[in-house]
N, C-alpha and C positions, 0 to 999 in steps of 0.2 A: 684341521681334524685332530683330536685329540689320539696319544696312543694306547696300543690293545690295554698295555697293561692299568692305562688309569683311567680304560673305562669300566662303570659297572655293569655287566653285562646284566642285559633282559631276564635272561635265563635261570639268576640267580636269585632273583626275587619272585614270589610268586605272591598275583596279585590276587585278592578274595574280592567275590564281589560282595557288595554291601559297604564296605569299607569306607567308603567315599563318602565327607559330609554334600548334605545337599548344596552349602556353599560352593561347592566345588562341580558338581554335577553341570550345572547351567554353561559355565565356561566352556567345559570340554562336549559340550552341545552345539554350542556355538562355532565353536571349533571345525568339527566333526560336518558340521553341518555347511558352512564358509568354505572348507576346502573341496568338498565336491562340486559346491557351487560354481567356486574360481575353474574347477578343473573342465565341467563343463562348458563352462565360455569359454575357455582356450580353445577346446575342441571344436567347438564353431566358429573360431576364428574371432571373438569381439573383446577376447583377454589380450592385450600386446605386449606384456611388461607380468607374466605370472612370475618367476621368480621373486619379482619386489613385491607383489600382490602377495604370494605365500608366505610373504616375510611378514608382512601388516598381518595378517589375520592371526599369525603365529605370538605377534606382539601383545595385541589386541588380547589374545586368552591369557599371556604372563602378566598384562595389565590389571586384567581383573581379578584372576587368581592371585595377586599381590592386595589387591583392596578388600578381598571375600577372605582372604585367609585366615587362621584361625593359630596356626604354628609360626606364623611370621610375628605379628606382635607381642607374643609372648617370648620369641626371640631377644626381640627389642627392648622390651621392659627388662629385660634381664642383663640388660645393657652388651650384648652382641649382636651389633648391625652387620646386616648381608647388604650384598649387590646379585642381583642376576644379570649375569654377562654374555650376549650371546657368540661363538665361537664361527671359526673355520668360515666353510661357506653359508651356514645362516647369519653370522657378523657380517659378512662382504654382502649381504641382502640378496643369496643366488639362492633363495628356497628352490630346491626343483621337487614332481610331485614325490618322487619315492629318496628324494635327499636325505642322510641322517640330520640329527635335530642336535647340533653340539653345544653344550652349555656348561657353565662356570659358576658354583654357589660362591661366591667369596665371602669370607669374612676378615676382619683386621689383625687381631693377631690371633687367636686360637678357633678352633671350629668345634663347637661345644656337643656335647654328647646327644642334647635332643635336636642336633639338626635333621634327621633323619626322618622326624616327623616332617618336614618341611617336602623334604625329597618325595615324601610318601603322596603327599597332599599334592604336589606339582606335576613330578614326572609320572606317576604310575599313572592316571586317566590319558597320558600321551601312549603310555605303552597299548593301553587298553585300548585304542581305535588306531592302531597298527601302527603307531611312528616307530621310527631306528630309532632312539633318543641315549646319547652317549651324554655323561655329565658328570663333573669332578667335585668335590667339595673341597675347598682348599684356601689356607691363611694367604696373605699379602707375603708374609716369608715364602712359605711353599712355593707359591707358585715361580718368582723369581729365583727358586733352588733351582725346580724342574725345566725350567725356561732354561736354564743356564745349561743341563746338561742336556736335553734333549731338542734340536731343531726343530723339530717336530711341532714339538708342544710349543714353543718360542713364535712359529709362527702362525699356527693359532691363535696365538694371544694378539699379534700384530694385525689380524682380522679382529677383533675384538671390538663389540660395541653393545654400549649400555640398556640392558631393557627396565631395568623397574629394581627398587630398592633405595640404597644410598648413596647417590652419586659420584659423591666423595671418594667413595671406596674406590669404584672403577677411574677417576682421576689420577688416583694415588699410586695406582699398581700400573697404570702409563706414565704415568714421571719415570719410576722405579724402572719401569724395564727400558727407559729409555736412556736413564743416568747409569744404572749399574750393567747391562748390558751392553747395550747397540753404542753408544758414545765410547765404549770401554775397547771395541774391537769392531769395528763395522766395516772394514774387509776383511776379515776375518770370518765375518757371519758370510757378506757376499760370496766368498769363496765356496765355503761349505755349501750354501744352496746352491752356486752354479756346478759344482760337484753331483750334489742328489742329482739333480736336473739332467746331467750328459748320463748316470747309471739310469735314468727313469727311461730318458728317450733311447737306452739302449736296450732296454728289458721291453720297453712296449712300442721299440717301433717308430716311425717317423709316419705321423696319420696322415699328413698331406701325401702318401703315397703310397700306403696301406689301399690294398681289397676290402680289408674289415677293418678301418681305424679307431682310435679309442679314443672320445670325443675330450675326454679327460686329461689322463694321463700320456698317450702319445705327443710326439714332437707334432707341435701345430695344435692341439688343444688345449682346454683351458689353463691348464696348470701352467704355461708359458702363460699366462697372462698372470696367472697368481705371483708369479714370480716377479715380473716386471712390477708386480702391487709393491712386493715386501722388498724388492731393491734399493726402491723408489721409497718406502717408510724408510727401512735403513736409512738412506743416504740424505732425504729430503722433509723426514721427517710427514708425508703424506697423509693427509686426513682420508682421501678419498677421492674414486677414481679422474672426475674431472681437473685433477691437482695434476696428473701428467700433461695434459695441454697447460696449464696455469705456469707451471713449473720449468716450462720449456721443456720437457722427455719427447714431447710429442706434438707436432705442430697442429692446428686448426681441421684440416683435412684429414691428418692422421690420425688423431682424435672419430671425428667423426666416420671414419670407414673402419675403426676399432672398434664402435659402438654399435657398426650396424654389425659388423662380423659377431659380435658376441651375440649379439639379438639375435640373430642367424644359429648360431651354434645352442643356444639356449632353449630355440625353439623345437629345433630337432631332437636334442635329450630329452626334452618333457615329452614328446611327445614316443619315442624309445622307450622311457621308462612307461608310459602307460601301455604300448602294446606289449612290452615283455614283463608287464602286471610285478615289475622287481624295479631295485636302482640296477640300472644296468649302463655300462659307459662304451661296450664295446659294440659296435655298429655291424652285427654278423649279418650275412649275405639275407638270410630269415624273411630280415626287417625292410632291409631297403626297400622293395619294390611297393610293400605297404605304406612306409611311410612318403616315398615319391606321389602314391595314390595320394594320400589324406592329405598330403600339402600343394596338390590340384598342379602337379607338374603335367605337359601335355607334349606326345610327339612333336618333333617339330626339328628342321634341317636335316632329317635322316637320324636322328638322337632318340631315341628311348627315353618313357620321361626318367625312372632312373637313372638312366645316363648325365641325365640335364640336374635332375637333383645331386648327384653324385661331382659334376660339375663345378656346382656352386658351392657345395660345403667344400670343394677342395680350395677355391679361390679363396674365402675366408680365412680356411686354417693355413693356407701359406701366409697368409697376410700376419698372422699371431704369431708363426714360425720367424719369419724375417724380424718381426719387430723384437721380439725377445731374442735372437742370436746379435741383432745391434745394440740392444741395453746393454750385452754380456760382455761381448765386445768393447765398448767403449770405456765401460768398467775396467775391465784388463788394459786398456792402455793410460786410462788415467794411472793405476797402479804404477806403469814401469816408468809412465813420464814423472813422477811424482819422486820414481828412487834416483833417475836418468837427471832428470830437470832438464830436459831437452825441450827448444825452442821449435818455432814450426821453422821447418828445413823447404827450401825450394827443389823444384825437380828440373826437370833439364828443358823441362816447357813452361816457358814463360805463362803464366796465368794457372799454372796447378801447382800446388802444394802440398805441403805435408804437417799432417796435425794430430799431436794422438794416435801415430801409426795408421792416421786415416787419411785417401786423398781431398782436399779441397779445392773449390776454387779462389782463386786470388781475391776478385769480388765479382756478382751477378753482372755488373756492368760491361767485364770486358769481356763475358761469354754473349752478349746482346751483342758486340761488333766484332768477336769473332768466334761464330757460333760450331767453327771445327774442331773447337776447346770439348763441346760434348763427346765425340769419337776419342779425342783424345785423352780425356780422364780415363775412359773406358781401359782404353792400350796399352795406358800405365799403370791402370790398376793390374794386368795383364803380367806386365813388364816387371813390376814392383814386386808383386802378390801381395797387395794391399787392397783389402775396400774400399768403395766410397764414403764418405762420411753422410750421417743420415742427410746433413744441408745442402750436402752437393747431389742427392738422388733427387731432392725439392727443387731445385734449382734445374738439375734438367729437366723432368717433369715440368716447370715452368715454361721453360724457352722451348720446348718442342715445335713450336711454330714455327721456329727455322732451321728446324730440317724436312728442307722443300725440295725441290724436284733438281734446281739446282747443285744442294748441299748430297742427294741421293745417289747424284751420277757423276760425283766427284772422284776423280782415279784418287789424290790422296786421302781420302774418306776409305777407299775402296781398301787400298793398303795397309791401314788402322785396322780396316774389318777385318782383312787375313791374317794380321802378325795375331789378332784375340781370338781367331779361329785355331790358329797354329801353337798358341804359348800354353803352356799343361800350368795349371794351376791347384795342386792338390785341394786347400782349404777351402774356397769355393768357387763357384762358376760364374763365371763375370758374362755369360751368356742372361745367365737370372736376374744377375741385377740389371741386363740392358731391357730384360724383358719388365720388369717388378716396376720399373722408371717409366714403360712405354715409349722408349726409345728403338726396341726390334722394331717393334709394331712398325714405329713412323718410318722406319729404313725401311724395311720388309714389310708392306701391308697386307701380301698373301698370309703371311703369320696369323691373322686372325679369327681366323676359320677353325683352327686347332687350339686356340688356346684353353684352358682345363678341358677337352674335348675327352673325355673318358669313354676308355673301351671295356664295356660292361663283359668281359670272360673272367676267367681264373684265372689268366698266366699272365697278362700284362698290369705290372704293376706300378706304373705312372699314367699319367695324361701324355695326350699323344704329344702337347707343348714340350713338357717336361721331358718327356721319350727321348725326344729327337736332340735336348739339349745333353742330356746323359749320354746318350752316342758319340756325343761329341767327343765328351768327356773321358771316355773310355777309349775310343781310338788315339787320343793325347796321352793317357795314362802306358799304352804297350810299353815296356821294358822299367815300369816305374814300381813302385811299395803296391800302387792302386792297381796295378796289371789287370784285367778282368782274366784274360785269358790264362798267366800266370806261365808262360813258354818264351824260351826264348826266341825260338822260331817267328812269332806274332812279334817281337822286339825288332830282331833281324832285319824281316820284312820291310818294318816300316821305317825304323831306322835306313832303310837303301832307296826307298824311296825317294827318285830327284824332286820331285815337284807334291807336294803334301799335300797342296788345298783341293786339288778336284776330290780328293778324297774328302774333307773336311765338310766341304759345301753342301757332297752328297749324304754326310750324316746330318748335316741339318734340315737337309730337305726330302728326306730319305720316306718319310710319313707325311707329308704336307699334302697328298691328294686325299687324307680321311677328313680332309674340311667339306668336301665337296661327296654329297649323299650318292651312294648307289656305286655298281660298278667297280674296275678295278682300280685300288686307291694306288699301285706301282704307277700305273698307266697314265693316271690323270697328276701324280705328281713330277714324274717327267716333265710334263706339256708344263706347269707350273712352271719348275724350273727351268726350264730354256727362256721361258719369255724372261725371269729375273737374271737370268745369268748375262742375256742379250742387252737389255738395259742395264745393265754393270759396266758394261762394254767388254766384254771377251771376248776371243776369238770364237769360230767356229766348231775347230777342231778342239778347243779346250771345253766348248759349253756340250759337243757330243760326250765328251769320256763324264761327265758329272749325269747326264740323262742317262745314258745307258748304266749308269751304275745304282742311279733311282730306282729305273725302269726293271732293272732287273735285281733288287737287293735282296729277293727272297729265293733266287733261282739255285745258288746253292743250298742253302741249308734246307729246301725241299728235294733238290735230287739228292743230298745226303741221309732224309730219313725217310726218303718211300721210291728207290730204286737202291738197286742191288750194285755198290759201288765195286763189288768185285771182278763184275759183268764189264770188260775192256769198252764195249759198246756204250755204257754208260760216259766214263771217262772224253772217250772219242766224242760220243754227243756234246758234251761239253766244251769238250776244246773249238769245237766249229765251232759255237755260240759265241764263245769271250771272243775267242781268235789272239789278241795279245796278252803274253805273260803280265805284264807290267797292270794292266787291266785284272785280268785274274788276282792279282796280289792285291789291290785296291780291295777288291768286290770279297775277298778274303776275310782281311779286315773289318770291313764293312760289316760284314756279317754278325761276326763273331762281338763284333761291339753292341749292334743291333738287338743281339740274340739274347746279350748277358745287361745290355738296360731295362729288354722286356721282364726279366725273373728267373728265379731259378726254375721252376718249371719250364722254360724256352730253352734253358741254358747249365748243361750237364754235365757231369765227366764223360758220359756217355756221345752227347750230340758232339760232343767236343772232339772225340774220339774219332765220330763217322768223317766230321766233317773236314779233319785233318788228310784221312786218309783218301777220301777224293781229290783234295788240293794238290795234295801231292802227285796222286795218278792224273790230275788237268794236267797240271803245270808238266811233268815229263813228258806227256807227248805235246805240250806246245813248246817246249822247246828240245825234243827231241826226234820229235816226226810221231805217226803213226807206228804202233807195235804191228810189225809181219806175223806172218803163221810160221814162219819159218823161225822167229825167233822164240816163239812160244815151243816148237817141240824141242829147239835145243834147249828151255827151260826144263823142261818136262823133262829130259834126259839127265840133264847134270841133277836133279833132283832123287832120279831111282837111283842114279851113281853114288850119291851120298846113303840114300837110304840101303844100299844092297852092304855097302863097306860097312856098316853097323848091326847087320845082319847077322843070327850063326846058321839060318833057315834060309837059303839062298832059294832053293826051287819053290818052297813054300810062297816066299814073299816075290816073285818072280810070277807066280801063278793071280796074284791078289791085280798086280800090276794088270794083268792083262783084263780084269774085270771093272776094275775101275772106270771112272768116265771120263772125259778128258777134261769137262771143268773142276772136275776133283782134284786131278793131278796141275792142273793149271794154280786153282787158288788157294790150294793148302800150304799151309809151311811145312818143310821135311819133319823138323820135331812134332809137330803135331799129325803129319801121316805116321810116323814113328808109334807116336801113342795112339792112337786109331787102329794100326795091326797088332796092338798090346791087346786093345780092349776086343779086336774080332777074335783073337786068341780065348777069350775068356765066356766069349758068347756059349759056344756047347748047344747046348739044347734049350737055354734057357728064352722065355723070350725078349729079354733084353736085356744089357749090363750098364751102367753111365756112368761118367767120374762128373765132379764138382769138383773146379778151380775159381780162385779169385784173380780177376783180369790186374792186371799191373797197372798199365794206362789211366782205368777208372774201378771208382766201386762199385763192381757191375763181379757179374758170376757166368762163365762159361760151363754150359751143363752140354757135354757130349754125350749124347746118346748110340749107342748102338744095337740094333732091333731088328728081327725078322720085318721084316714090310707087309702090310696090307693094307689096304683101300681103307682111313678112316684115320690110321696112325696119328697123325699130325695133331689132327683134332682130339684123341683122347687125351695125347699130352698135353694139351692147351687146356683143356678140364681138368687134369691132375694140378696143373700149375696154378689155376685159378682158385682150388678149392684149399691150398695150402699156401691164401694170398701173395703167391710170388707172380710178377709182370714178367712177361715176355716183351724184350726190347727187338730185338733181331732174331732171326732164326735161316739158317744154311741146311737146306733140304738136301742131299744126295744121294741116289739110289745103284747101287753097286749091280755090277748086272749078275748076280748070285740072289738078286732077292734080298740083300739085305742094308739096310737104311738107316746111315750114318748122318746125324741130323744134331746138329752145333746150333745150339741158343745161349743167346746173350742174356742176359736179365737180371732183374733185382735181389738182393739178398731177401730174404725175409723179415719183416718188420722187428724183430726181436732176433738182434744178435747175440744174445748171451746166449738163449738156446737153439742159433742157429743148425749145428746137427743134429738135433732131436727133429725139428724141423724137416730137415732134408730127410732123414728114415722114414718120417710119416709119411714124406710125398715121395719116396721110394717103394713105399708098401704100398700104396693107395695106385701107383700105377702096376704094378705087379695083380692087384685085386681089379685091376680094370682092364688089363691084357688079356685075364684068363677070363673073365665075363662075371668074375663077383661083384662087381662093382657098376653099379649103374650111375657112369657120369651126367647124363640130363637129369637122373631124378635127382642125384646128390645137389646138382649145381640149384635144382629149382628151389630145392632146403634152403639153401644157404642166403638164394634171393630174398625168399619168404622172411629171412630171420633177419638180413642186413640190408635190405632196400639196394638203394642208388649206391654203389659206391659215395658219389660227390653232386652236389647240389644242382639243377640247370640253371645256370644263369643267363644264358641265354638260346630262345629258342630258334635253333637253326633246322632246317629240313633235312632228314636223311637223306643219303645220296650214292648211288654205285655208278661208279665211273670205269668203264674197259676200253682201254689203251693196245691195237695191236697193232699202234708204227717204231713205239720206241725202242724195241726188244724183234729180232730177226727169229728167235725159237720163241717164245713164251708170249702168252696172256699175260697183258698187268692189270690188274682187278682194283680200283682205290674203292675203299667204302667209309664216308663221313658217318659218323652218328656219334650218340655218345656212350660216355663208359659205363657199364654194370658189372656187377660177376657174374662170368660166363660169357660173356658176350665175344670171345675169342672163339670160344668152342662152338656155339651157335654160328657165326661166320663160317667156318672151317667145317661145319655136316653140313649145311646148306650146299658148299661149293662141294664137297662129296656125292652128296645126291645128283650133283649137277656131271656126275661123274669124271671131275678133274683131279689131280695129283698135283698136289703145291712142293714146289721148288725150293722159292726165296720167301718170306716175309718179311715187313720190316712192319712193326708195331709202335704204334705213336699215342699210348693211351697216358701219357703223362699230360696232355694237352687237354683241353676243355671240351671241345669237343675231337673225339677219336677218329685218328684218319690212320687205317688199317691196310698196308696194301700187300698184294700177294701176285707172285711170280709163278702161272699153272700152264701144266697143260692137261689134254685131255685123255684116258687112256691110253688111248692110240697112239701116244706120244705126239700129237698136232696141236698147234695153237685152235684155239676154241675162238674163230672168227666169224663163223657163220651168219650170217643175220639171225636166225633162229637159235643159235647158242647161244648169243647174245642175248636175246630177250628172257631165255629161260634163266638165264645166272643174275639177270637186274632182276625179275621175279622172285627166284629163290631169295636171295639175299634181301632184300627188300621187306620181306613175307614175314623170316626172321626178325628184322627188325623194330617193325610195326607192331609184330606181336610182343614183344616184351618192352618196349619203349612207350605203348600205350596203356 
């Protein structure tokens, strides 16, 4: 691609019609007329090869506009010969339909004043039937100036191929930028593009893992393959792409699963750019499911065909990702061997090696008779933090025939597996390359079920393959630069940990039941894993702690964000579940690894927060016993003890005491009942006063409220807060027996922190206008719908669903309601269960998720759990009623 600055832009010319001699007219007919043609045989499927099609017909008009021309040989009689050279990816022959059109007028040594009739007579009838068309005029010097100072333009030129003119010229100016450039410093140049390349996949992304990756510029699109081109001209001097098998870069097979990945990738852009009627590189949520339609993907194993398309372009763009981080790679160690002149060094295993900081095998022969050498490169790549060399990933791939049932149930196979499960390898996952080689697979053939297996929501942002090797990855990482969690508590933990691998096991196998359609995927990857863990040979008692840790890996980080972990009850439930601390600690981890490979939507400072403070409340009463009521009121005591001594209003705050509740007094902290009797001080007449603090822990916002109470409360503030886009994460309902309703929520800043107190006044006022009755929050909130839609796109469609729970909780209804997010749809929850005439407690709000799972802690006026049969149907109605009506 040439740069902004030396193209001429469209805009800047303006074309007249008439202009155009009729020699000229016929071409850009032909033109005009060949590419919709091409574009509809694609469409039907009987074009295979459009990009090189796009190329030919594009050739094809600079042919003939070269033989019709009229400014071209009066060029040449005037003894200034040109070349038209075509650039970027029209050089590399990747026409796609809304591709720019990059080209090259060259001339030899000066570029003469009437070229511009030339330009007029060629590119303008391209502008005129809508091409991008970018193109330079420029000497044999020039260009090798701007080559020299710009990468950019340099590699361009190294795409560069000849269309019509004096051949000579484009000869000339490839010697030239081969002698005075690339010969002159050619790791030099390699450095700089692997440079661009790590800022490119940092700006856009790693698309093999991307929801929306950019088929282009992401890590794993083409531009890793551009790169692998122009390494490979650097270093090899490369005519063109079959030169990387010719050359040895790339073996036979690798070659050809290169060709079909590109074919793959090429097909899905052209067919991008024609639904989003633009060039367009990035693959937004939009597009998918149409183009899954139009490339005739079908249900199938429980998969979505999205999912299955979304599948397969991931398997290809790994496959671009891997190969381009091994050209770079190998690159970087040719350099250091080169300064080092180090020989290949042995390792401490007889038949693996060392080469270019790469491991090898000795020769293929002695992995044929002793085929434990495969496990073993692995342990040392492990051990080493060294990769495979690409000939040793060929060479396993080869001999996988003998890893048979024999070499599977081998205890020293077995113990190669755990020291690679156990060794932290910052730079890469030698889980990847055992999978990329198909070597998991043959150890582990339940693996197969998952691999690229994509889970079509918002929050999970790998394949479930990939998921579960990133879990891994992440529980190895605690106390490391890569920490997910970033505490040293998670370090601690796991650092004390006698025995590591049930842990390990179970992040690998932790998603292995979403191979198998339907049902609960915890449940059925247990049952997976017992039978691989049984044929391992493990004990009993060791294959139990890795199922129950499967079986149950989501059981914390749900009772952490839809139960009220302040509720002792909650706590207690848990501990009967785990029952052992050591257990708890694993499934801890687990978690949090689990949590933070799915994305950051799964994984917060917030969830981070909840999920700690349960941990903590398990882990005390299992290894402390159950908490007594008796130790709870000597809480409670030494609590007013502290608060009375800070006092100057003894009978005052004395009198507050006796109105309070006793889960109020149970779960508050002293400083913050402290600021609670500051803020009922200030109440007066008004009808309500709040403070706004920034939580410490995460960047979350504690808005205390304090308010007269009445039947509806909850819900107007959940309208106020929707309408001045701030989330509700958590909310601590409690009602003082004076009538008045001290209610803590957790929640988001508002999107714009520069003016975030402007911000808070509005949504100060705005509930002050909706306490007194100026304010109508349904009709405000239905504005807002009207103007801003969906919040976030569905990506997938799951059934509404109200679930009421009244064994977990001794006083309260727990209320779960799945649907998805809109604005307003807090407040709609919360009148519905008003009308149902309940008073909510606890919330806890889960609308960072893709689909919202909203649960609420109520009871009914009367202060009674709402168990009824008949209360029950009327609150799955109400809530239900709401949903259906604005979700349809």
């Amino acid at each position: 691609m040439l740069s902004n600055i030396e193209k001429d832009m469209k805009d800047k010319i303006i074309y007249k019609a008439g202009t155009l001699k009729n020699t000229s007219e016929i071409p850009i007919k032909k033109l005009a007329a060949k590419r919709e043609e091409l574009t509809e045989s694609f469409l039907k499927g009987s074009e295979s090869n459009l990009p090189k099609a796009m190329t030919q017909v594009l050739d094809a008009y600079f042919h003939e506009s070269y033989e019709t021309s009229s400014a071209g040989p009066e060029l040449i009689l005037n003894k200034k010969p040109y070349a038209v050279i075509a650039l970027g990816g029209y050089g590399r022959q990747e026409q796609c339909i809304h591709s720019d059109v990059d080209l090259l007028f060259l001339f030899e040594k000066h570029v003469p004043e009437n070229a511009d009739k030339l330009i007029q007579e060629v590119v303008y009838p391209l502008w005129d039937i809508g091409l991008d068309v970018g193109h330079a005029t420029r000497s044999l010097e020039n260009c090798i100036n701007k080559a020299k100072q710009d990468i950019e333009i340099l590699t361009a030129l190294l795409d560069a191929r000849f269309i019509c003119g004096m051949s000579f010229l484009y000869s000339t100016l490839m010697e030239m930028i081969r002698k005075e450039i690339v010969l002159k410093d050619s790791n030099g140049l390699i450095e700089c593009l692997i440079k661009r390349n790590l800022a490119r996949h940092e700006y856009f992304g790693d698309s093999t893992y991307l929801l929306e990756p950019n088929l282009k510029e992401g890590c794993g699109g083409l531009r890793d393959y551009h790169t692998m081109l122009w390494i490979g001209r650097i270093k090899a001097n490369l005519s063109q792409p079959r030169d990387l098998e010719y050359f040895g870069c790339l073996s036979h097979e690798e070659f050809k699963t290169l060709t079909q990945a590109l074919s793959f990738i090429w097909n899905v852009r052209n067919r991008l750019h024609y639904i989003a009627a633009r060039k367009c590189d990035q693959l937004y949520f939009r597009h998918q499911e149409k183009l899954a339609h139009v490339m005739n993907y079908k249900k199938q194993d429980g998969q979505q065909p999205v999912e299955r398309f979304l599948g397969e372009l991931h398997c290809h763009m790994n496959f671009l990702k891997q190969q381009q981080e091994m050209r770079v790679y190998e690159h970087e160690n040719e350099v250091i061997n080169k300064r080092k002149k180090k020989a290949v060094e042995k390792t401490l295993i007889q038949g693996i090696n060392i080469k270019n900081r790469t491991l090898v095998f000795a020769s293929s022969k002695i992995v044929n008779e002793s085929p434990d050498l495969i496990i073993k490169i692995f342990e040392q790549s492990a051990i080493l933090k060294l990769p495979l060399a690409a000939e040793s990933k060929r060479v396993v791939t080869d001999f996988l025939h003998r890893v048979d049932t024999k070499f599977s149930r081998s205890r020293q196979v077995l113990k190669s597996f755990e020291q690679i499960l156990l060794t932290p390898v910052p730079r890469f996952n030698v889980l990847e390359a055992m999978l990329s080689t198909g070597f998991l697979l043959k150890y582990i053939p339940q693996f197969q079920d998952i691999i690229n297996r994509i889970q079509y929501d918002e929050y999970h942002l790998y394949p479930v393959d990939m998921h579960s090797m990133r879990t891994v990855q992440n529980i190895k990482s605690f106390g490391t630069d890569q920490d997910p969690a970033k505490k040293r508590l998670c370090a601690d933990i796991y650092n004390d940990l006698e025995d590591k691998t049930p842990l390990l096991w179970s992040a690998l196998f932790h998603d292995i039941g979403k191979g198998i359609p339907g049902g609960n995927h915890a449940e059925k990857g247990a049952g997976i894993a017992k039978n691989i863990l049984k044929e391992k040979g493990y004990n009993s008692q060791y294959v139990d702690k890795v199922v129950f840790l499967v079986q149950e890996h989501l059981f914390l980080i749900k009772t952490a964000t839809r139960r009220d972990i302040q509720d002792e009850e909650t706590a207690i439930f848990c501990a009967r579940k785990i029952k052992d601390p050591e257990l708890l600690k694993m499934l801890y981890l687990l978690t949090i690894a689990d949590s933070a490979a799915t994305g950051p939507k799964a994984w917060n400072d917030w969830t981070a927060a909840l999920l700690e403070g349960l941990f903590l409340n398990v882990l005390n009463i299992l290894e402390k016993g159950e908490l007594a009521s008796s130790e709870n009121v000597e809480l409670i005591e030494k609590k007013q003890e502290q608060i009375l001594l800070q006092s100057s209003d003894l009978d005052f705050v004395k009198s507050l005491f006796a109105i309070m509740s006793p889960r109020y007094l149970l779960h508050t902290d002293v400083n913050d009942m402290s600021a609670h009797i500051s803020l009922y001080k200030e109440l007066g007449n008004q009808n309500f006063v709040w403070t706004v603090t920034k939580t410490q822990e995460s960047n979350t916002r504690t808005v205390t409220i304090c308010a007269k109470d009445f039947p509806g409360l909850f819900s107007k503030i959940a309208g106020v807060f929707t309408l001045n886009s701030i989330n509700i994460l958590d909310a601590q309902i409690y009602t003082w027996r004076n009538n008045i309703a001290l209610d803590v929520f957790q929640v988001m800043p508002p999107p714009d922190n520069i003016l975030e107190k402007e911000k808070w006044e509005n949504a100060e006022k705005d509930l002050k206008a909706a306490l007194s009755q100026k304010l109508d929050i349904g009709a405000a909130l239905k504005e807002k719908r009207a103007v801003y839609g969906s919040s976030k796109p569905k990506t997938w469609e799951r059934p509404n669903a109200v679930m009421i729970d009244n064994k977990s909780s001794s006083f309260f209804t727990i209320i779960e309601v799945y649907t998805y997010d809109y604005p307003g749809l807090l407040f709609d929850i919360t009148d519905s269960l008003l009308k149902c005439r309940l008073d909510i407690w606890v919330a806890k709000i889960a609308t960072h998720l893709d689909q919202v799972v909203d649960v609420f802690y109520v009871r009914d006026f009367d202060g009674q759990k709402a168990d009824s049969p008949k209360q029950i149907a009327a609150i799955e109605d109400a809530v239900e009623k709401s949903l259906t009506n604005l979700n349809s």
